[in-house]
ZAKE-229951 format. One line per 10 residues: number of its first residue (from 1); for each residue y, x, z of C-alpha. Coordinates in steps of 0.001 Angstrom, whole numbers, plus 524288, in hexadecimal, padded with zeros to 5 digits. Example, Ala and Ser with C-alpha at 12.3 -4.5 7.8 and 13.67 -1.06 7.14 Angstrom:
% residues 2
1 = 7EE6C/8300C/81E78 ~ 7FBDC/83566/81BE4;
% end
This chain:
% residues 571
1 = 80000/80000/80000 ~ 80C51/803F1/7FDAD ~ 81519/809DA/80964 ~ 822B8/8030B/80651 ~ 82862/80A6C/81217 ~ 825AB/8162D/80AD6 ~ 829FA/811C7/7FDE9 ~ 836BF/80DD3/802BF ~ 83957/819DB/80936 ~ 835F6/8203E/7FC99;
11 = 84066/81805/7F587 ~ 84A53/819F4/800D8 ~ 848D5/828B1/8003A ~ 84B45/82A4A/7F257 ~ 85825/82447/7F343 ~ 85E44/82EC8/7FFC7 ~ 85D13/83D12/7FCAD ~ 857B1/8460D/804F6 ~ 84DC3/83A86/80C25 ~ 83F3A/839F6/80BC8;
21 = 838F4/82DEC/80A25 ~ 83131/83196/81859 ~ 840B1/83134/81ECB ~ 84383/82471/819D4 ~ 836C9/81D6C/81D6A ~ 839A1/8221E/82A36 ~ 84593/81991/82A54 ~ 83FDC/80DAD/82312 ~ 83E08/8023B/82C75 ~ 837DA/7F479/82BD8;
31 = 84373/7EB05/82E0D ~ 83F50/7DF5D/83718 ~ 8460A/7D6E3/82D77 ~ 8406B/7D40B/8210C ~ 84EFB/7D121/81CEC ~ 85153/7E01A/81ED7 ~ 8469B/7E3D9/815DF ~ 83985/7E872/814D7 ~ 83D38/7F675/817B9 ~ 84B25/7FC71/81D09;
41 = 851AB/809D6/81F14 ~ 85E6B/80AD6/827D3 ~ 8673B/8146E/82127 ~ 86D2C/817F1/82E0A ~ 868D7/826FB/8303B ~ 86BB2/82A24/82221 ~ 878C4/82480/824AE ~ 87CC5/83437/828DA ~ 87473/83BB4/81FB4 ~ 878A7/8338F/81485;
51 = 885FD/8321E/81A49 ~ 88702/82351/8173F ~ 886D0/8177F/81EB8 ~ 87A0B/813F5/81F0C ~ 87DC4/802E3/81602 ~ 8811A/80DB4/80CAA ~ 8745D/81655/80C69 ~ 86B8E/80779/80C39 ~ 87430/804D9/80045 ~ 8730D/810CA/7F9A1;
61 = 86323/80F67/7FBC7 ~ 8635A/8028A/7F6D0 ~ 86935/804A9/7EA69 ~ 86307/8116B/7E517 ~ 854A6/80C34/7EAB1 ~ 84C2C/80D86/7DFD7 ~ 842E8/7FFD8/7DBD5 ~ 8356B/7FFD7/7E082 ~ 82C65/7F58E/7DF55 ~ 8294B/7F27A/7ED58;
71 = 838AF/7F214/7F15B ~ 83EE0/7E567/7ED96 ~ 84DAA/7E859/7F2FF ~ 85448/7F141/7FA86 ~ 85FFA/7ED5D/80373 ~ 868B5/7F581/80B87 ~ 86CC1/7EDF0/81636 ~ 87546/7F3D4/822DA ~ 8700E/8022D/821C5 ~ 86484/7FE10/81E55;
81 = 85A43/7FF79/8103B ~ 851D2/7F311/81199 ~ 84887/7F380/807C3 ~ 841C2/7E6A8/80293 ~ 83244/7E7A8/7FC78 ~ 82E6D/7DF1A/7F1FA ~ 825DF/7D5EC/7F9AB ~ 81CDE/7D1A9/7F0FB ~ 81740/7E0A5/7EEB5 ~ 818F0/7E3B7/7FA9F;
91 = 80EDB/7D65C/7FFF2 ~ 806D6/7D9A5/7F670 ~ 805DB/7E817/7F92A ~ 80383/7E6F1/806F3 ~ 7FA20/7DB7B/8070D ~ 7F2C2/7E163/7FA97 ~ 7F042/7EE89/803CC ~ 7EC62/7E634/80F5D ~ 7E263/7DF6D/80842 ~ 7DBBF/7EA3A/80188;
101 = 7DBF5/7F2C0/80DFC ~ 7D56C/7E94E/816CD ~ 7CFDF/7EF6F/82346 ~ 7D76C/7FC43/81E93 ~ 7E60C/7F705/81C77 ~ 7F024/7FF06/822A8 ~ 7E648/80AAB/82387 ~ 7EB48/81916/81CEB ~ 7E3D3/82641/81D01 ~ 7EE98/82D60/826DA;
111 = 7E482/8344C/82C9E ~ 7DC74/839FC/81FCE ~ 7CFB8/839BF/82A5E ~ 7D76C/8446B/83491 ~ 7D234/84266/8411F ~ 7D8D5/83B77/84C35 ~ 7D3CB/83C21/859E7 ~ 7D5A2/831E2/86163 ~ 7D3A7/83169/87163 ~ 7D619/825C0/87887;
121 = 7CF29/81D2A/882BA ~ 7C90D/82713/88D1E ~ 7C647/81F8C/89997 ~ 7C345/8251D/8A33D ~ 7B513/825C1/8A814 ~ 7B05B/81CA3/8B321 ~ 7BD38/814AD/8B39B ~ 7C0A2/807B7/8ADE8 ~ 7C60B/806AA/89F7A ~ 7D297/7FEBC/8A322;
131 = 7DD16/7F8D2/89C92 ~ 7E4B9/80789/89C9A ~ 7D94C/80D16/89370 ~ 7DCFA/80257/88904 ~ 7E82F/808CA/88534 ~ 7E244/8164F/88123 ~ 7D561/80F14/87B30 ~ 7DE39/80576/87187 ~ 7E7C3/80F0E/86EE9 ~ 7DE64/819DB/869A6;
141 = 7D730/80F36/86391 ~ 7E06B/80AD6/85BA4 ~ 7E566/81810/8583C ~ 7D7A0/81CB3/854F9 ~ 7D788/80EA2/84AE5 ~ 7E541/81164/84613 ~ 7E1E2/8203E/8427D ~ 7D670/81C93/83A5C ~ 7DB8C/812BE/833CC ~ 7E576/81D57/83093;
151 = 7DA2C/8248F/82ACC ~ 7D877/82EBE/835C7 ~ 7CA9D/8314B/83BE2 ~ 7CB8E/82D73/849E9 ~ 7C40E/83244/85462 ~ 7C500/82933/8601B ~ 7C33C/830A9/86D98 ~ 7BFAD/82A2A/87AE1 ~ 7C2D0/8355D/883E0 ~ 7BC40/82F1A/88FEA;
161 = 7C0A2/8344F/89CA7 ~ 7B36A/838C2/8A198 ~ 7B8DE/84564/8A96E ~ 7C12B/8498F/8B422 ~ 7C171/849C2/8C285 ~ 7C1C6/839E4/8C2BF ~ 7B1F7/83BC4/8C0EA ~ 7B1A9/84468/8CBDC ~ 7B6AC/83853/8D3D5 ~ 7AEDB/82EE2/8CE90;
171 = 7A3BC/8359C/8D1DC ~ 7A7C7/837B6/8E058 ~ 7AB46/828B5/8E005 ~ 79DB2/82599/8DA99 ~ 7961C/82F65/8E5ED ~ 79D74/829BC/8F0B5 ~ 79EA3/81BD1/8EE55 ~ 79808/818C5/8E18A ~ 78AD1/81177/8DE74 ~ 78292/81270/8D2E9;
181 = 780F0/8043F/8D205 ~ 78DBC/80164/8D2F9 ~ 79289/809C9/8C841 ~ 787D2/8053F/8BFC4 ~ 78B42/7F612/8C27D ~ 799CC/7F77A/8C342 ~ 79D90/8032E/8BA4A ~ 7A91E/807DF/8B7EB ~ 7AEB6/7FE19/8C101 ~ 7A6CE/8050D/8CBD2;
191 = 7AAF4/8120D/8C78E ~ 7BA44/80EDF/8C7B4 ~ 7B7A7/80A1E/8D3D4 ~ 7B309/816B4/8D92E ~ 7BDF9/81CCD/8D24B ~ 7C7DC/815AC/8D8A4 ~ 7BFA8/816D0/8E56E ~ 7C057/82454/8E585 ~ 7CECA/82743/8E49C ~ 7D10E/81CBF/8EFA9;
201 = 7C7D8/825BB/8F71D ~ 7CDDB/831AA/8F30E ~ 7DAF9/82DE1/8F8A8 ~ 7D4EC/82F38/90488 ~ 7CB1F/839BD/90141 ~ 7CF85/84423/8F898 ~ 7C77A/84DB8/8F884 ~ 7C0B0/8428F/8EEB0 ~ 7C606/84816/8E5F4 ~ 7C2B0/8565D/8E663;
211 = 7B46F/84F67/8E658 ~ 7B7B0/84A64/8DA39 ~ 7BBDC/85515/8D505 ~ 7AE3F/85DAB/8D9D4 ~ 7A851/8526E/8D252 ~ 7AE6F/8546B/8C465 ~ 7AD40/861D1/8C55D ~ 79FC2/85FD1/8C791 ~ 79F65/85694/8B9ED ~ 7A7CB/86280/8B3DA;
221 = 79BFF/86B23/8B82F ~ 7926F/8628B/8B2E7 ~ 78C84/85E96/8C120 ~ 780D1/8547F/8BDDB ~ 78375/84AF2/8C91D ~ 7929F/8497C/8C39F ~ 78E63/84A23/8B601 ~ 7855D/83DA3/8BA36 ~ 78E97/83562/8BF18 ~ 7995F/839BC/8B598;
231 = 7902B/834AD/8AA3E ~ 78C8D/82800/8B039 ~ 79B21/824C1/8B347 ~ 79E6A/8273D/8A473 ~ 793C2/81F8A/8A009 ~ 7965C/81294/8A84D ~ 7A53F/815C7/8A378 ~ 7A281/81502/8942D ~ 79AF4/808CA/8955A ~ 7A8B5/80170/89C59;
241 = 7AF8A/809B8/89187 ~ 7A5A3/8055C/88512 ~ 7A626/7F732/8888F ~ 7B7DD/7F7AD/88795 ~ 7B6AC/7FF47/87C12 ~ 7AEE0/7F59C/87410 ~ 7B6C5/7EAD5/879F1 ~ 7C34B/7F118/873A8 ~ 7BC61/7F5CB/868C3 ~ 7BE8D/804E3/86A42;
251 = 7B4DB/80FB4/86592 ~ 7B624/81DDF/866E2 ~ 7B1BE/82A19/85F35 ~ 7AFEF/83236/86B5F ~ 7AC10/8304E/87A89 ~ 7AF38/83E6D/87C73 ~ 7B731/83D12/88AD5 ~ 7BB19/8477A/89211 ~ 7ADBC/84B01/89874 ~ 7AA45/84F2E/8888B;
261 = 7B31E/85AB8/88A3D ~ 7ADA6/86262/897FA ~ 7A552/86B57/89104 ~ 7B123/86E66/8871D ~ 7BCA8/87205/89224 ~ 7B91F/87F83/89633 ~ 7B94D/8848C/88762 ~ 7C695/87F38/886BB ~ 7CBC5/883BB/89493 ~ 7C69C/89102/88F67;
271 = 7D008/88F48/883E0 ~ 7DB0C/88CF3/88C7E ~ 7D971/898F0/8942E ~ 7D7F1/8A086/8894D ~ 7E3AF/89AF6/88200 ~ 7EA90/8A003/88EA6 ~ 7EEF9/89258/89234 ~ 7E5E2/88F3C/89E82 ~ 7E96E/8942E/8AAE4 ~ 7E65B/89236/8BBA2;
281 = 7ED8C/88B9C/8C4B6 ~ 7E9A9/88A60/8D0D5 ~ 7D95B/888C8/8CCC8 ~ 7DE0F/880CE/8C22E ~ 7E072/88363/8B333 ~ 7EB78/87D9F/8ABC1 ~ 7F44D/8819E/89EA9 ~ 80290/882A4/8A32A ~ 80971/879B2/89A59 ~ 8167B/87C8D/8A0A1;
291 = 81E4C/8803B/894E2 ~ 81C1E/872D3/88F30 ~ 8207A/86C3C/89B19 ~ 8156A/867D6/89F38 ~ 80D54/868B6/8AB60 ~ 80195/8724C/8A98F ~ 7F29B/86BDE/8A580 ~ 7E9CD/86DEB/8AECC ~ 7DD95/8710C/8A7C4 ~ 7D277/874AE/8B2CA;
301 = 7D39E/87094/8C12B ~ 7D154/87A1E/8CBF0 ~ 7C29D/873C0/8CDAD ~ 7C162/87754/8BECD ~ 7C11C/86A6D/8BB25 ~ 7C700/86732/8AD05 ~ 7D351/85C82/8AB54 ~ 7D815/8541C/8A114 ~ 7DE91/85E94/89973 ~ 7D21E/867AC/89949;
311 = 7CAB9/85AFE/89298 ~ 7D5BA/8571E/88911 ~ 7D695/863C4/8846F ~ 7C950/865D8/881D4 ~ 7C665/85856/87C19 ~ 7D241/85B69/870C4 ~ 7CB15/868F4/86D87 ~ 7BF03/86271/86D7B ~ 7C47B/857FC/86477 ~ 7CBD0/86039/85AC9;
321 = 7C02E/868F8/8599A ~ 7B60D/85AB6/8563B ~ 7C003/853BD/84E0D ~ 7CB71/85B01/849DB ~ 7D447/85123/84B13 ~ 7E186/84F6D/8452A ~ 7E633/84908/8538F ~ 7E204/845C8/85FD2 ~ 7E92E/83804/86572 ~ 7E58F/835C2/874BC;
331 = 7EA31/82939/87812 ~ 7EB71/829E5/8865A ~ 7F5C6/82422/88F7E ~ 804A8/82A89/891E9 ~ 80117/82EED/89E3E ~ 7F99A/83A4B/8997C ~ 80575/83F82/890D3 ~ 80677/84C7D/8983D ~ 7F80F/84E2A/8988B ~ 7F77E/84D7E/8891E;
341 = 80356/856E2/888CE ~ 7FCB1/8601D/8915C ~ 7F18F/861E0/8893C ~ 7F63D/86027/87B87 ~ 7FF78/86D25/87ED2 ~ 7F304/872ED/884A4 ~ 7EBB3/8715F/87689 ~ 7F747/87681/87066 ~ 7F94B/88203/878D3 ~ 7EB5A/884CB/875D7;
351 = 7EE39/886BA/866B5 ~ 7EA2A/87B67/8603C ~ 7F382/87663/855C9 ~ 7EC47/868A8/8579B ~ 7F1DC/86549/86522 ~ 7FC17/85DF3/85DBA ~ 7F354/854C8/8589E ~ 7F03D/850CE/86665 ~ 7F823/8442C/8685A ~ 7F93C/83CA0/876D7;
361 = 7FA3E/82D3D/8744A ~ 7FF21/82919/87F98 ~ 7FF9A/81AAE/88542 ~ 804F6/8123F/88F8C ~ 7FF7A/81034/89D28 ~ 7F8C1/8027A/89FF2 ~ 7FE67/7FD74/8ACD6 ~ 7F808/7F2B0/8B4CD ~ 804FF/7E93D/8B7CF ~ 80DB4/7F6C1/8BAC1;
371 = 80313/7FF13/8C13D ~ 7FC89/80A18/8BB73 ~ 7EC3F/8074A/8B81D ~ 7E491/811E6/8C161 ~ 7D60F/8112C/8C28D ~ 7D851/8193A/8D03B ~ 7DD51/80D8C/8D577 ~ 7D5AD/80278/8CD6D ~ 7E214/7FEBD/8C73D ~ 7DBE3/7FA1C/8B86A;
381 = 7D91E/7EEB9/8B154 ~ 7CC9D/7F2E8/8A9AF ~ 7CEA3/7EFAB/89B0D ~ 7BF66/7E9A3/899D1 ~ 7C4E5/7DF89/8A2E3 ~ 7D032/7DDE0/89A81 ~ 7CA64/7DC90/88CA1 ~ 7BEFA/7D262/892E0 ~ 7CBCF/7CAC7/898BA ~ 7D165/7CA57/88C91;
391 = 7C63E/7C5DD/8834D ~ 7C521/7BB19/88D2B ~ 7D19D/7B608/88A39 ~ 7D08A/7B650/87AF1 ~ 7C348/7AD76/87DB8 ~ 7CA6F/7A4A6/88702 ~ 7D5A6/7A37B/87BB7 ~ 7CA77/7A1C3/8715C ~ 7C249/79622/8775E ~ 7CE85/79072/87990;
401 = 7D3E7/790BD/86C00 ~ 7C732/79430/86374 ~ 7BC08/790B6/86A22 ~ 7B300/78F82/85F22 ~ 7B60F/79CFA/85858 ~ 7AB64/7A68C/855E6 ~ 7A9CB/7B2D6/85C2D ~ 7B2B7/7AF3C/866DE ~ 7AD93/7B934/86F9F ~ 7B1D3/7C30F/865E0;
411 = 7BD10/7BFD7/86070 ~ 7C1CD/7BFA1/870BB ~ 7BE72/7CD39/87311 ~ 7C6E9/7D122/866CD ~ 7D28F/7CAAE/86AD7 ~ 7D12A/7CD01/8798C ~ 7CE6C/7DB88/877EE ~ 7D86E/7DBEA/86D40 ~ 7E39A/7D41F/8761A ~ 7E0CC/7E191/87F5C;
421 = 7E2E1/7EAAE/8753B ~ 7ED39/7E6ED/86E07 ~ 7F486/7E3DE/879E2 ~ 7F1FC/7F2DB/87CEB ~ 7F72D/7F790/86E8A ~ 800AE/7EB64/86DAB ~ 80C59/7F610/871FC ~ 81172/80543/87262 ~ 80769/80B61/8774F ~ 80FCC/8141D/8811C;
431 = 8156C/8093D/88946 ~ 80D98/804CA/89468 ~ 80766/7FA58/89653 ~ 807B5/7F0D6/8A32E ~ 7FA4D/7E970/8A25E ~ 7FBBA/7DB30/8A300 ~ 7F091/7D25A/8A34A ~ 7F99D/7C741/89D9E ~ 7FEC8/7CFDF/8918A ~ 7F15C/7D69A/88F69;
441 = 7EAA6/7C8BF/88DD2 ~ 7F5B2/7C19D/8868F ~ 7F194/7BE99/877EA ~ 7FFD8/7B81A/87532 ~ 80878/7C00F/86CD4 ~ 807DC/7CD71/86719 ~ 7F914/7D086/86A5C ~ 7EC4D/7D38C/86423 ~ 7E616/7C5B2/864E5 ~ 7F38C/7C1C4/85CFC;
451 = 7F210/7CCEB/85283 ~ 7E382/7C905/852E2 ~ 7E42F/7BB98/851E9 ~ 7EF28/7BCF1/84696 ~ 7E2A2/7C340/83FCE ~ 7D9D2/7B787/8431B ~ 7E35B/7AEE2/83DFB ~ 7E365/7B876/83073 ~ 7D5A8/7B772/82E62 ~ 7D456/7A9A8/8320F;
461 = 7DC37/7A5BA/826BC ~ 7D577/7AF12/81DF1 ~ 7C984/7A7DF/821E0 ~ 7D152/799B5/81EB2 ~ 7D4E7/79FA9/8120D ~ 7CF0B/79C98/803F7 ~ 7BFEB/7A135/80522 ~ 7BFCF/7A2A0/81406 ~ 7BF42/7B09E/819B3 ~ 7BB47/7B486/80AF2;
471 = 7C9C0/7B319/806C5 ~ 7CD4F/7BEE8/7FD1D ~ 7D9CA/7C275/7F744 ~ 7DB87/7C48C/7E9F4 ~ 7E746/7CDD3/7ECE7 ~ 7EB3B/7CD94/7DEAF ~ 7ECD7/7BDC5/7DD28 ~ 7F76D/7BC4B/7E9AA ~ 8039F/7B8ED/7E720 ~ 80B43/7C2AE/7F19C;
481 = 8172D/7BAED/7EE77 ~ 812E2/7B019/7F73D ~ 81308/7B995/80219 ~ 822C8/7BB84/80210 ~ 824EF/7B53B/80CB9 ~ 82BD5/7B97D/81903 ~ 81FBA/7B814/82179 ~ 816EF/7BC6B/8176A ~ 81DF6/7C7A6/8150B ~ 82170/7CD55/8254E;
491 = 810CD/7CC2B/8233B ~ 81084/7D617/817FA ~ 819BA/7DE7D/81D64 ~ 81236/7E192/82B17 ~ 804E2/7E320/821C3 ~ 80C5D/7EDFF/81D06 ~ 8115B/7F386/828BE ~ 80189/7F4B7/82E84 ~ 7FFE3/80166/82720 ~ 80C3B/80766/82B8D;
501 = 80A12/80232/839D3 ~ 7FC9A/80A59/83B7D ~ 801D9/81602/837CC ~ 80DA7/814AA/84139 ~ 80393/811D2/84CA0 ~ 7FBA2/81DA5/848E4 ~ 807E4/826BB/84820 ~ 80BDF/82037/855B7 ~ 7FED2/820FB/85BF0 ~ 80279/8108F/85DF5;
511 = 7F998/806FD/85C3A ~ 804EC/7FD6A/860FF ~ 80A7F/7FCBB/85298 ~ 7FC8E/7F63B/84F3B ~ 7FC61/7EC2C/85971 ~ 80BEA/7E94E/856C0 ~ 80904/7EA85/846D5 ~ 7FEAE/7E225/849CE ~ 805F3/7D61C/8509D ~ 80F6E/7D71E/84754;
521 = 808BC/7D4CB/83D85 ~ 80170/7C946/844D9 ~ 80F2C/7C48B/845D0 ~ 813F6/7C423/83750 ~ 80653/7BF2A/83406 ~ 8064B/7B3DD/83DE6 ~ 815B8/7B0EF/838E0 ~ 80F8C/7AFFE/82916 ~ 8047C/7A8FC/82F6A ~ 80CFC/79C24/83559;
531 = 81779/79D9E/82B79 ~ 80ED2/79E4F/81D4A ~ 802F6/795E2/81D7B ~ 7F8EB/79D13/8182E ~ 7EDEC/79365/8132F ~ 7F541/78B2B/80A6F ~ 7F2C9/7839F/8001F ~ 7FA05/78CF6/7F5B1 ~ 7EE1A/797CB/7F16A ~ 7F6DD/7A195/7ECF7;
541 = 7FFFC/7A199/7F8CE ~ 7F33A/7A108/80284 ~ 7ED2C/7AC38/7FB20 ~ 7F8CF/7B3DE/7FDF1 ~ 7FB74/7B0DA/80AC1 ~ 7EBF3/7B365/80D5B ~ 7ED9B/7C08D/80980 ~ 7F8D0/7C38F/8140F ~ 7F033/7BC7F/81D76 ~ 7E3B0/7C689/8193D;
551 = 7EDC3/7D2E7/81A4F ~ 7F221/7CF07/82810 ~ 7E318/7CE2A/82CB4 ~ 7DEA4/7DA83/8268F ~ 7EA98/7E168/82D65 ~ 7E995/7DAEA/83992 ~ 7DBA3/7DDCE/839C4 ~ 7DD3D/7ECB9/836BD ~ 7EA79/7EDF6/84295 ~ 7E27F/7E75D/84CFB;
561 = 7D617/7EFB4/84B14 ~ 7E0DD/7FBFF/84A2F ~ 7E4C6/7F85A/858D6 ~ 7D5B7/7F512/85D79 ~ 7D580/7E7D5/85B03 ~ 7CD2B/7DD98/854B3 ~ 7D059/7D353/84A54 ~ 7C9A8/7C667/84D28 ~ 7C76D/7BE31/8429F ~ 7CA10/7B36F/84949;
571 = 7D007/7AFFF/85808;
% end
C-alpha cells in the first residue's frame, strides 16, 4: 500500500531547498478535523530559516506543489499546508491491501529475521503470581507479538526467580514450622505462608536470617538436602504458574531462571578480575562504579554467595553467545532502574560493543488502594483469583443477555481474561497503576470486551450477509464511491493508520498505542455502524459497505491478538 505520509513529504520537500523529505515528515501531522485536511505541515519553524512569515511559506507550497494522483487539493490555511487525498483511491487502496493481507495486514519485514530477546514474566519461586506480575507478563507479550509481526525472530524468556537467599528462608520456614502434607494440599499458598511467617519471626529472631543465609550457601554448594527441597518448591511453583499462563494465553521459548546460570558465574567473576574491574571490600567483591555516579555493584557477598548482578551478567553472556541477538528488551518494573544501570555499564566496561543493545523497559508499580503489594506482609491480590472473578462476570452478563449462545463457557474466558489485560495495556505503561476492583471489572467504555464485541458485531453481519459466513468480495466490482461518506471515510482513515501505529509501539516499547489504536477504531466503526445501515436493500451499496465491515474485522482481529487478546466471534 502506498505510504501517503511519505509521498507528501516527498512532494513538500521538493518545493523548499535544502529539506529532506525525512525533515518534513517529521513535521507532517494528522489534523483532528477532516476540514483541515487529510495531512498538514505548520510552516512555523521555517518561518526563520526561510525568513518569511510562515501564511507566506503555506502559500508558496501550495502553488508550486506539483499534481499527483493521490492529492486532490492543497490549501494553505493560517501557517499551515493541509493537503487533501483523492478519496476514492485512497478507499480503495487501503481496503484493497486489507483484504488481500488478511491475518498479515499491517505486518512489514523491519526485522529481516535479526533476533530479539525478549525477558519478561520471572516470578519468583514459591510465591503467589499476583496482580503486580501482570504487568511484566502482558507487556513482554505483546512486545514479543508486535516484534514478529515486524518480521523479527523473537525469543521469549521467562527468567524465573529460582535463586537467592529468599530460598535459604524458605527452607528454614519449611524445617521449623512446615508440613509435607500441608505443602502438598495447599501449595504455594502454604509456602507464602511460611514466607511471610518467617520474617514475622525474624523481627524477633534475627539471627534467622544468617540461617538462611547458611542455607543458600549450602544450595550454592550443591548440598543434597537443600537441593531437595529447592526442587520440590520450584516444581509445586510452575504448576500455580502453568495453569495463569494458559489462562492468559502466554508461552515462552525459554524457562531458563536464574538457578540456569550457577554453574556459569565463576567463569565470568574470573573475567572481571582479570579485566581489573573486581575488587574486596570488606570480604565482599564489587566494581566501583563511582565515576558514573553510581553506587558500586556488589557482585559476591562476604559468605561467597552470588547477587543479582553476578546472575544478570552471566545470563546476557550466556545469551549473546546462544542467539546473537540484535537486542535484549527486559521488561521489568521502574524500581529496578539503577540495578539495570549498574550492570549495563558493567558489560560495557567489560568490552563488549553489544551492551548497547541491552534495553531496560521499565513499568509502573501496581498499588493495592495507595499501598505498595509485599508478599512479606501478605499484602496481594493473586491474579488466578482475579481472572476466575472476571470470567464469572462475562457468564453472569451472558445468561442474562444470550443465554442460548454456543460455547458460552468459552467465549467468557476470552472476554473476562481479555477485560484484565487490556485494562493492563489500556494506558502508558510508566504510570502506575492503583488497583481497583470496580475499574478492573468494568466492561463499560474504552475496554477489551468493547473492542471485542465491536468484532462480534463485524462478523455477525458478515454472517447476515449474502451467502452467510461464505460472503466474498469481488474487490474489482465495488463501487468505492459509495463509501464517501463522512463516517465511511474517519473508518478508512484509522485502517490506514494500523500499520503506522505498530511500528510506533515497537519504536516506543508501548503496547498502549494498540489498545488506544484499537478503541479507536471500535469507535469510528461503531459511529459507521448506527449512522449507514449496512444490509440494505441496494446490492451495490451493501457490497461496498460489506467490504469496510470485512476490513474492520480482519484489523481488529490482528490488534487484539497484537496486545494478547482473543477475538470472539460472537459475545
Amino acid at each position: 500500500m502506498e505510504n501517503y505520509k511519505a509521498a507528501v513529504a516527498e512532494l513538500i520537500a521538493s518545493q523548499l531547498e535544502g529539506m529532506e523529505p525525512a525533515e518534513v515528515l517529521e513535521l507532517l501531522e494528522y489534523p483532528p478535523n477532516p476540514q483541515m485536511g487529510d495531512l498538514s505541515m505548520p510552516c512555523f519553524k521555517l518561518s526563520k530559516a526561510l525568513r518569511k512569515a510562515p501564511q507566506a511559506i503555506a502559500e508558496e507550497i501550495q502553488r508550486k506543489l506539483p499534481l499527483h494522483p493521490a492529492v486532490e487539493r492543497v490549501e494553505a490555511t493560517a501557517g499551515y499546508v493541509n493537503v487533501f487525498l483523492e478519496q476514492t483511491a485512497f478507499t480503495k487502496n487501503v481496503l484493497t491491501e486489507v483484504i488481500t493481507a488478511k491475518e498479515r495486514y499491517g505486518s512489514q519485514n523491519l526485522g529481516q529475521g535479526r533476533k530479539i530477546v525478549i525477558d519478561y514474566s520471572s516470578p519468583n519461586i514459591a510465591k503467589h503470581f499476583h496482580i503486580g506480575h501482570l504487568r511484566s507478563t502482558m507487556i513482554g507479550n505483546a512486545l514479543y507479538q508486535i516484534f514478529s509481526f515486524l518480521g523479527y525472530d523473537c525469543v521469549g524468556v521467562n527468567h524465573l526467580g529460582d535463586w537467592g537467599t529468599q530460598f535459604g528462608k524458605m527452607m528454614v520456614a519449611y524445617r521449623m514450622w512446615g508440613e509435607q502434607s500441608r505443602v502438598e494440599e495447599d501449595g504455594v499458598t502454604e509456602l507464602q505462608r511460611l514466607y511471610v511467617q518467617f520474617h514475622e519471626e525474624a523481627e524477633q529472631k534475627p539471627e534467622l536470617e544468617d540461617e538462611a543465609r547458611a542455607w543458600f550457601v549450602k544450595l550454592e554448594q550443591g548440598d543434597a538436602e537443600a537441593k531437595r527441597l529447592w526442587k520440590w518448591f520450584v516444581e509445586i511453583s510452575l504448576q500455580e504458574f502453568n495453569r495463569i499462563y494458559e489462562l492468559l494465553g502466554v508461552k515462552f521459548d525459554s524457562f531458563a531462571g536464574e538457578s540456569f546460570y550457577n554453574d556459569k558465574m565463576a567463569a565470568v567473576v574470573q573475567e572481571l578480575k582479570d579485566k581489573n574491574l573486581l575488587e574486596q571490600d570488606d570480604g565482599a567483591m564489587l566494581v566501583r562504579l563511582d565515576e558514573f555516579n553510581m553506587p558500586p555493584a556488589l557482585m559476591i557477598k562476604k559468605d561467597g554467595s552470588t547477587l543479582y548482578h553476578t546472575r544478570d551478567i552471566t545470563a546476557a553472556l550466556y545469551r549473546k553467545k546462544t542467539y546473537d541477538f540484535a537486542k535484549v528488551i527486559y521488561v521489568v518494573g521502574g524500581t529496578q532502574n539503577l540495578h539495570f544501570q549498574q550492570w549495563f555499564k558493567i558489560i560495557e566496561l567489560m568490552g563488549y560493543a553489544w551492551a548497547e543493545d541491552l534495553v531496560h523497559v521499565p513499568f509502573g508499580q501496581v498499588s493495592l488502594e495507595g499501598a505498595k503489594l509485599a508478599t512479606r506482609k501478605g499484602n496481594v491480590i493473586m491474579l488466578e483469583d482475579l481472572l476466575r472473578q472476571s470470567v464469572e462476570k462475562i457468564q453472569e452478563i451472558i445468561e442474562l443477555k444470550n443465554p442460548a449462545m454456543p460455547n458460552k463457557a468459552e467465549v467468557a474466558r476470552q472476554v473476562g481474561v481479555g477485560a484484565i489485560i487490556f485494562n493492563d495495556l489500556s494506558t502508558n505503561r510508566i504510570k502506575d497503576v492503583v488497583f481497583s476492583w470496580e475499574e478492573a471489572l468494568n466492561f463499560d467504555g474504552e475496554t477489551g470486551p468493547y473492542v471485542q464485541y465491536t468484532h462480534a458485531r463485524t462478523c455477525s453481519l458478515m454472517k447476515k450477509a449474502a451467502n452467510g459466513a461464505d460472503w466474498q468480495t469481488d474487490l474489482g466490482s465495488i463501487k468505492m464511491s459509495l463509501l464517501q461518506n463522512v463516517e465511511a471515510q474517519l473508518v478508512a482513515k484509522q485502517l490506514y493508520f494500523f500499520s503506522e501505529r505498530i511500528e510506533q509501539a515497537m519504536n516506543k516499547l508501548e503496547p498502549s498505542i494498540i489498545s488506544r489504536y484499537l478503541v479507536d477504531l471500535a469507535q469510528s466503526f461503531n459511529r459507521f455502524y448506527h449512522e449507514c445501515p449496512i444490509l440494505v436493500e441496494d446490492a451495490e451499496l451493501r457490497s461496498a459497505r460489506l467490504l469496510l465491515v470485512q476490513a474492520v474485522q480482519i484489523t481488529l482481529c490482528n490488534g487484539l491478538k497484537l496486545i494478547g487478546l482473543e477475538a470472539p466471534e460472537q459475545i
